[in-house]
C-alpha positions as CSV (number, residue, x, y, z in Angstrom):
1,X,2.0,-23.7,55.2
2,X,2.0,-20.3,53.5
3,X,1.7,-20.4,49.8
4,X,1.7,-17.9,46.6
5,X,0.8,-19.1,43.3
6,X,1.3,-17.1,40.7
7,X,0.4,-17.5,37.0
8,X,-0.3,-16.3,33.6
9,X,-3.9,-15.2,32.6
10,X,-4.3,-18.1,29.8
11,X,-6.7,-20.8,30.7
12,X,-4.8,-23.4,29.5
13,X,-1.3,-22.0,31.6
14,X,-3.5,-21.3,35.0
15,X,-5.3,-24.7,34.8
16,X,-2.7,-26.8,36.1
17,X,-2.3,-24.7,39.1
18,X,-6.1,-24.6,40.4
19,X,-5.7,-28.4,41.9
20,X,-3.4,-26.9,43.9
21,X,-4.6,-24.0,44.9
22,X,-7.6,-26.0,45.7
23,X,-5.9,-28.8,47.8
24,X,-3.9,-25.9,50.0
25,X,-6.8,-23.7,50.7
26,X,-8.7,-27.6,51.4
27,X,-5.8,-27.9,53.9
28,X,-6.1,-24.8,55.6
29,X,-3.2,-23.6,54.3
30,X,-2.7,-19.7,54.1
31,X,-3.0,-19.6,50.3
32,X,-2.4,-16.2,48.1
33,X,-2.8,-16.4,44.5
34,X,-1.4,-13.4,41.6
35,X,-2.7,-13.3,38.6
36,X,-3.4,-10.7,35.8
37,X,-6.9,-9.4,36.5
38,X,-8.0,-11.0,33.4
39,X,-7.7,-14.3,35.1
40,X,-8.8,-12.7,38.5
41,X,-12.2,-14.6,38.5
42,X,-11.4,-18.0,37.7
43,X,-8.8,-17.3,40.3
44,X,-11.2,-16.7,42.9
45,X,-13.6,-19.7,42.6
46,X,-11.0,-21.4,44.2
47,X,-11.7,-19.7,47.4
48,X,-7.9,-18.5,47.8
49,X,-7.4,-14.6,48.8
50,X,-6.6,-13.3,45.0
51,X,-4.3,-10.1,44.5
52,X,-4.4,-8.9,40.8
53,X,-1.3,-8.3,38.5
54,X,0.0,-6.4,36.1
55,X,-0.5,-7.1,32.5
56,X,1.6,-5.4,29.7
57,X,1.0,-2.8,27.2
58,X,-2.3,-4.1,24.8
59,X,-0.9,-2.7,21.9
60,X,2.4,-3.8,22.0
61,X,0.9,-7.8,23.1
62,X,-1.8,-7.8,20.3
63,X,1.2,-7.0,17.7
64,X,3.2,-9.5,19.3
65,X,0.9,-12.2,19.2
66,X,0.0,-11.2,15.4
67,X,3.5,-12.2,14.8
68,X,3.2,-14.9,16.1
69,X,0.0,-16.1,14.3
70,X,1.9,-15.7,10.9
71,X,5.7,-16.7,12.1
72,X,7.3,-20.1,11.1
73,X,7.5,-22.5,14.4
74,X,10.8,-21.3,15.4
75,X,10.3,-18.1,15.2
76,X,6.9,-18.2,17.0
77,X,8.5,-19.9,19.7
78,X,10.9,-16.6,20.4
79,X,8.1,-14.7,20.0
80,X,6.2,-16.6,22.5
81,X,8.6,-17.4,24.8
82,X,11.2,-14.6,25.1
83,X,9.2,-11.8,23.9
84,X,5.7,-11.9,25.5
85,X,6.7,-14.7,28.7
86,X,9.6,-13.9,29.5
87,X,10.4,-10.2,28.5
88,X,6.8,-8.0,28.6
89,X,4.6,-10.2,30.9
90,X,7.4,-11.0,33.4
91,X,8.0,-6.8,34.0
92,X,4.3,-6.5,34.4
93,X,3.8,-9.0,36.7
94,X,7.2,-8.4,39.1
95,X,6.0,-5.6,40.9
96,X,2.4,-6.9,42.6
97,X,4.1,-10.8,42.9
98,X,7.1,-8.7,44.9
99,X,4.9,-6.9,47.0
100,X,2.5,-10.2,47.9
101,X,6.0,-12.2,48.5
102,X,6.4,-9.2,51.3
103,X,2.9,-8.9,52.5
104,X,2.2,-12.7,52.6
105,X,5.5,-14.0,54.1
106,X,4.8,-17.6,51.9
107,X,7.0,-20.3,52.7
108,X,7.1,-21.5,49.0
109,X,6.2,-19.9,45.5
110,X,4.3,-22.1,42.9
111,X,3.8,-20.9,39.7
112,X,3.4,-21.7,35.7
113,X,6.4,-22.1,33.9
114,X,5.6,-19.3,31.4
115,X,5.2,-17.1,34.5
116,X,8.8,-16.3,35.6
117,X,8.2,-13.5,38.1
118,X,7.2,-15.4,40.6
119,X,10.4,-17.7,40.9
120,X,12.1,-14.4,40.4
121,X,10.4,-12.8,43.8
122,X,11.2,-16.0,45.6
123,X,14.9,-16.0,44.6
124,X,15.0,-12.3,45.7
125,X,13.5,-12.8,49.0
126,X,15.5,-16.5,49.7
127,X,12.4,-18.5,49.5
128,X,11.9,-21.6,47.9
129,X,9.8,-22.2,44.3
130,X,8.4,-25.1,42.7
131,X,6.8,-24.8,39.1
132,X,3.7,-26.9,38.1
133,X,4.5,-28.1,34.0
134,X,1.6,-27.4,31.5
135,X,3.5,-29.3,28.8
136,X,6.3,-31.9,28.1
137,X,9.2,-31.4,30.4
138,X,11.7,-31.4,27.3
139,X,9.2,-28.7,25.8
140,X,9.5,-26.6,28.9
141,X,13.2,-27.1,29.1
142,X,13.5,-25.6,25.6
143,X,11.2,-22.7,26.3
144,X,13.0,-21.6,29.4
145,X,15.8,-21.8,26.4
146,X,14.7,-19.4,24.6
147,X,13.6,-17.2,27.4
148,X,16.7,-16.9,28.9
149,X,18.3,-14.0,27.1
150,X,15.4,-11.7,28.4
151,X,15.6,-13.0,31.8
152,X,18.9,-12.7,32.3
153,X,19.0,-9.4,34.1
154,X,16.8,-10.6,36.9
155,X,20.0,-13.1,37.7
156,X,20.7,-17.0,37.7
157,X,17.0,-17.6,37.3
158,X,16.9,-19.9,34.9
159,X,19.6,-22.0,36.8
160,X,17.5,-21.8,40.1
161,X,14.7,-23.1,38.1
162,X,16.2,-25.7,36.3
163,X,17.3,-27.2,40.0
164,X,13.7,-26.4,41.3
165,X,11.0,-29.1,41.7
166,X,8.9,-29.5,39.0
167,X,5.5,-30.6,39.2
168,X,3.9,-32.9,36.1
169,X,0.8,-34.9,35.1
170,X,2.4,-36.1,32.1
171,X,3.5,-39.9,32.1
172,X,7.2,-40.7,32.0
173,X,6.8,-42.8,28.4
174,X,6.4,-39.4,27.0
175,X,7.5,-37.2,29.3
176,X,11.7,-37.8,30.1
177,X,12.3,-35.0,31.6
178,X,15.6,-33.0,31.6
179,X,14.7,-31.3,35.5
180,X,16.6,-33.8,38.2
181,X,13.9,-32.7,41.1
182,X,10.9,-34.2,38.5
183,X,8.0,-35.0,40.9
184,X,4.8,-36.9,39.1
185,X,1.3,-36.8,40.0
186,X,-2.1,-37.4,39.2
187,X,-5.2,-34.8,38.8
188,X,-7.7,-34.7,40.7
189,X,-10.9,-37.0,39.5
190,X,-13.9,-35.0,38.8
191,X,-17.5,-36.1,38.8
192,X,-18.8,-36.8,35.8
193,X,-22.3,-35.6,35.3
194,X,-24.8,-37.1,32.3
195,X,-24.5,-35.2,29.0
196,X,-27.7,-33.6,28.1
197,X,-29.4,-35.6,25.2
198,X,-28.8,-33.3,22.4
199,X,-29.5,-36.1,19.7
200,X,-32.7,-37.2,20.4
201,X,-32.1,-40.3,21.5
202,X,-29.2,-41.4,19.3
203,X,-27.3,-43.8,20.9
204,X,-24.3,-43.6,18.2
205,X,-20.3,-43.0,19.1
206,X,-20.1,-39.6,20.5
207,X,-16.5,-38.1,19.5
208,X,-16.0,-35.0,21.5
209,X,-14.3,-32.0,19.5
210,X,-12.3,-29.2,21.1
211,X,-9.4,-27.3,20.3
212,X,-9.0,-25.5,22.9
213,X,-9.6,-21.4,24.4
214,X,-7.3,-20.1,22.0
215,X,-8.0,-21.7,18.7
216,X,-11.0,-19.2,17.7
217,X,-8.7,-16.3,18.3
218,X,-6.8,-17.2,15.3
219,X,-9.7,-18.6,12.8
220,X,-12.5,-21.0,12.6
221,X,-11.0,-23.2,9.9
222,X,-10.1,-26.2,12.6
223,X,-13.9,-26.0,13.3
224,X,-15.2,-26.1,10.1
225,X,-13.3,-28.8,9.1
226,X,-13.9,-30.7,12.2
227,X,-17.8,-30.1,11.1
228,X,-17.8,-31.2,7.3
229,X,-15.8,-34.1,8.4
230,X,-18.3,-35.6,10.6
231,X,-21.8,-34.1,9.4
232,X,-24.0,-37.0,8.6
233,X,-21.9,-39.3,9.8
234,X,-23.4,-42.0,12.2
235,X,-21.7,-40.2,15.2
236,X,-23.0,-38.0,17.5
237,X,-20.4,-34.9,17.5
238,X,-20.0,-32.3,20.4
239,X,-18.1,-28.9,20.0
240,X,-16.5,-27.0,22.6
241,X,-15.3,-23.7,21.2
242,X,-14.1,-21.7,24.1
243,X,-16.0,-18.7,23.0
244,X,-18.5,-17.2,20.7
245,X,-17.7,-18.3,16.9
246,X,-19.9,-18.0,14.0
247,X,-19.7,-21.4,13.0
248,X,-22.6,-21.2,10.5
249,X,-25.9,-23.7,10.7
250,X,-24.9,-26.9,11.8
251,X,-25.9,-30.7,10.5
252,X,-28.2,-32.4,12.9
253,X,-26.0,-35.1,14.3
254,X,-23.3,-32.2,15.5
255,X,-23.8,-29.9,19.1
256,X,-21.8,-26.8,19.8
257,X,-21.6,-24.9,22.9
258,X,-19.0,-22.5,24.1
259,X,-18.4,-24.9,27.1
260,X,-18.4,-28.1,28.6
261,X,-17.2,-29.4,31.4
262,X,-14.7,-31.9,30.0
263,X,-15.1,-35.0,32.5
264,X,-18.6,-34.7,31.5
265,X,-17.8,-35.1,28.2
266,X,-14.8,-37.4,28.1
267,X,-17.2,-40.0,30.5
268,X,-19.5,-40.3,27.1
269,X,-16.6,-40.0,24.5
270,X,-15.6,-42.8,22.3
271,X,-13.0,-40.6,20.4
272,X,-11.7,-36.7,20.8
273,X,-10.5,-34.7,18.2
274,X,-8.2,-32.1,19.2
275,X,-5.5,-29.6,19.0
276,X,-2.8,-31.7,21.1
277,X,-3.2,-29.3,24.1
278,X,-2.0,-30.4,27.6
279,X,-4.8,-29.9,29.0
280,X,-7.1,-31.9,27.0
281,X,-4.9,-34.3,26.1
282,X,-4.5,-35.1,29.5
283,X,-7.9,-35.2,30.4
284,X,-8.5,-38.1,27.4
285,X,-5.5,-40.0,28.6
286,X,-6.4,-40.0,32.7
287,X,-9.9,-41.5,30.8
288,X,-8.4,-43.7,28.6
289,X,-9.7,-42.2,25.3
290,X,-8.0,-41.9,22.0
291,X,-7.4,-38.7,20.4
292,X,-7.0,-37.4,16.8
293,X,-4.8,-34.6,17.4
294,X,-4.5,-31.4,14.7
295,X,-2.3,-30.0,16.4
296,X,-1.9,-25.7,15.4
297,X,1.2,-24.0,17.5
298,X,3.4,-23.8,20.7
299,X,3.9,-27.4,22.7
300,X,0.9,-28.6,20.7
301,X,3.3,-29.8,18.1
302,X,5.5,-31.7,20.3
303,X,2.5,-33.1,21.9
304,X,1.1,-34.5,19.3
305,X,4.8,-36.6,17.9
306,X,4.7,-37.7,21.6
307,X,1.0,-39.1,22.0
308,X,1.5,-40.5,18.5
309,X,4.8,-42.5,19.2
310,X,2.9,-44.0,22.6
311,X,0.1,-45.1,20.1
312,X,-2.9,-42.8,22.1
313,X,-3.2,-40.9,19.2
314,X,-4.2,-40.1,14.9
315,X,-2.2,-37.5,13.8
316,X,-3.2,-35.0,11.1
317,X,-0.4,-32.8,10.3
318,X,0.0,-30.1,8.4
319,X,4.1,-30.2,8.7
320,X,5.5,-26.9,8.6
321,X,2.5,-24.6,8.5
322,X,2.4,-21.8,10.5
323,X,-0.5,-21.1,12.9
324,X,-2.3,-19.1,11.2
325,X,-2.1,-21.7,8.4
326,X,-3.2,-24.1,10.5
327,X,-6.2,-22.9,11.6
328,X,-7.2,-21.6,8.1
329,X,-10.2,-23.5,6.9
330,X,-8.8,-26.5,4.2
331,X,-11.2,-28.3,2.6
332,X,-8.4,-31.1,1.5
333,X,-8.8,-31.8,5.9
334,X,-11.6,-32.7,6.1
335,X,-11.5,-36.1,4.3
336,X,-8.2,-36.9,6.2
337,X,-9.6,-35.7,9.3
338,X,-13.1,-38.2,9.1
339,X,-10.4,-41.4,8.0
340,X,-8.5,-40.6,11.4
341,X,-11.9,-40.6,13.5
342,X,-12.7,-43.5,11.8
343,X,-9.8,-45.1,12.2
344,X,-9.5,-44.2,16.3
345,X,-12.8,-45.6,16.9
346,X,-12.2,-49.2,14.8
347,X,-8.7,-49.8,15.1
348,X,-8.3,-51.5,19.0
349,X,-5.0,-50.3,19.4
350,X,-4.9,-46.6,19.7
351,X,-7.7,-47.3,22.8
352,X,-6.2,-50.0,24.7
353,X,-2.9,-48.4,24.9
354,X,-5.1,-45.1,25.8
355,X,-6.5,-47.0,28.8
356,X,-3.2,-48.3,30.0
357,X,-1.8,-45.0,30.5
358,X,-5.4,-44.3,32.5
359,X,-4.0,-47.3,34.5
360,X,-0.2,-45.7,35.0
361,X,-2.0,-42.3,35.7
362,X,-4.3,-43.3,38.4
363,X,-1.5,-44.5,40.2
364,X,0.5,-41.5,40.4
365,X,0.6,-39.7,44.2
366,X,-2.4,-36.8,44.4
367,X,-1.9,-33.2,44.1
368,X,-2.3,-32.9,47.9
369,X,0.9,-35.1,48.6
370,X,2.8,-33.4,45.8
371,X,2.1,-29.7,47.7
372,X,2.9,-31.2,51.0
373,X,6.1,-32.4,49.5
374,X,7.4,-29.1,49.1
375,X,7.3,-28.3,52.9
């Protein structure tokens, strides 16, 4: 089979299409990926052949996404989701997917839901598309909303990809999804490998603390909470930031590193805190590990009402904020924030219905049926 995957250049929106990418190249399968170049290398670990993209105007993005940082939730998602998705990244990206769709003959197009050139290149040329979710399927449903007035002059996209299959990790409790062709799987297990005894020798509850690759781009406050919170408490506390923060010194019991691998860490965790990101909360579900979620902007929000009503989950909310808010540091959080850690790791039911979902999860068909489904 010929493939194209196309994505976005955010970590957390190209994620869920590696396994794939992965599984097809695995296969044998003639497997062409487009991304913006600033997701280029990840792209090429995979070992797929990997054609760069366009990416829009800097100047006009970085105002955008300052709007967004200080918008109400609603507004933010227009921003988001019409303005930078689906009006300036998609007319960046259309010209280099159009010409791989050409040059690469693919039977099928998979691709991001925020990435809607793509589907669009596939429409165009008569081929069929299938989009890999990164969030709740009501979540993308409403996104694909909003986007729709600046997609509209490429055609009936957003009709061809409501009909499309779409792909999901997400468990059906949470996860009812509005797409009719909804096809659920499970990711791929990866090896856990020892953490590195950065506590000398403690043996207390590790609680693994990330909030994702985006977080730090906004402020350090969701950080520095997290770290007054738990400092001195009988925990052992490791921080994945995503990037380079200036976090201050930091109390003996807590480790931060710019990255982890997260099955390494989620194989030691007793509790995550979090921002209510797919990705990681997906990660702590397939390993049956309760989360406190503070959840910041986008689909975190929704994430976090869903993980809460299937009991996986502690919820400190600050209801109404806007990102920017959110991720301002709040000393108030802090005392909240260690009762909900406290509370994950002693109250039994936020971890056994955590580990029944692990159950449902690893139960799901792999990612190399779900591609060989779309033939």
């Amino acid at each position: 089979m010929r493939v194209l995957v196309s994505g976005s250049s955010m970590a957390g929106h190209f994620g869920p299409l590696v396994p794939f990418v992965e599984a097809g190249v695995a296969r044998g399968d003639a497997v062409l990926v487009v991304v913006p170049e600033a997701a280029a290398e990840r792209a090429r670990t995979t070992g797929a052949q990997v054609v760069p993209g366009g990416s829009p105007d800097p100047d006009e993005l970085a105002r955008l996404w300052r709007d967004f940082r200080a918008a109400p939730p609603r507004e933010a998602s227009v921003i988001a989701n019409r303005e930078v998705f689906g009006r300036l990244n998609t007319a960046a990206m259309l010209p280099a997917v159009e010409r791989a769709v050409a040059q690469h003959r693919p039977d099928v197009v998979v691709h991001e839901p925020t990435e809607y050139a793509g589907p669009i290149a596939a429409m165009r040329a008569g081929i069929r598309h299938a989009q890999v979710a990164i969030s709740l399927a009501e979540v993308e449903g409403g996104s694909l909303t909003v986007a729709a007035p600046a997609l509209a002059r490429y055609g009936p996209v957003v009709d061809a990809l409501r009909a499309a299959p779409y792909l999901t990790r997400f468990p059906a409790p949470i996860d009812p999804s509005p797409y009719p062709d909804t096809r659920r799987y499970q990711d791929p297990a990866a090896a856990a490998q020892p953490l590195p005894d950065w506590w000398n020798g403690s043996t207390d509850p590790l609680v693994y603390v990330t909030f994702g690759t985006v977080a730090g781009t906004v402020g350090t406050g969701a950080y520095r909470a997290a770290t007054e919170a738990l400092a001195d408490e009988p925990l052992r506390v490791l921080m994945s930031t995503g990037q380079d923060l200036d976090l201050g010194p930091m109390p003996r019991n807590v480790h931060v590193c710019r990255w982890i691998a997260q099955a390494d860490a989620l194989a030691e965790a007793s509790a995550v805190v979090c921002h209510g990101g797919s990705g990681t909360a997906l990660g702590a579900l397939a390993a049956g590990v309760p989360m406190v979620v503070h959840a910041m902007f986008a689909d975190q929000l929704h994430n976090a009402r869903a993980l809460h009503g299937l009991g996986v989950a502690v919820v400190v909310d600050p209801a109404g904020a806007t990102a920017a808010q959110r991720s301002t540091y709040d000393p108030a959080a802090a005392p909240a924030l260690r009762a909900a850690v406290w509370r994950c790791l002693h109250d039994a039911h936020p971890r056994e219905a955590a580990r029944r979902i692990a159950r449902e999860l690893a139960r799901r068909p792999t990612v190399e049926a779900a591609l060989a489904s779309l033939r």
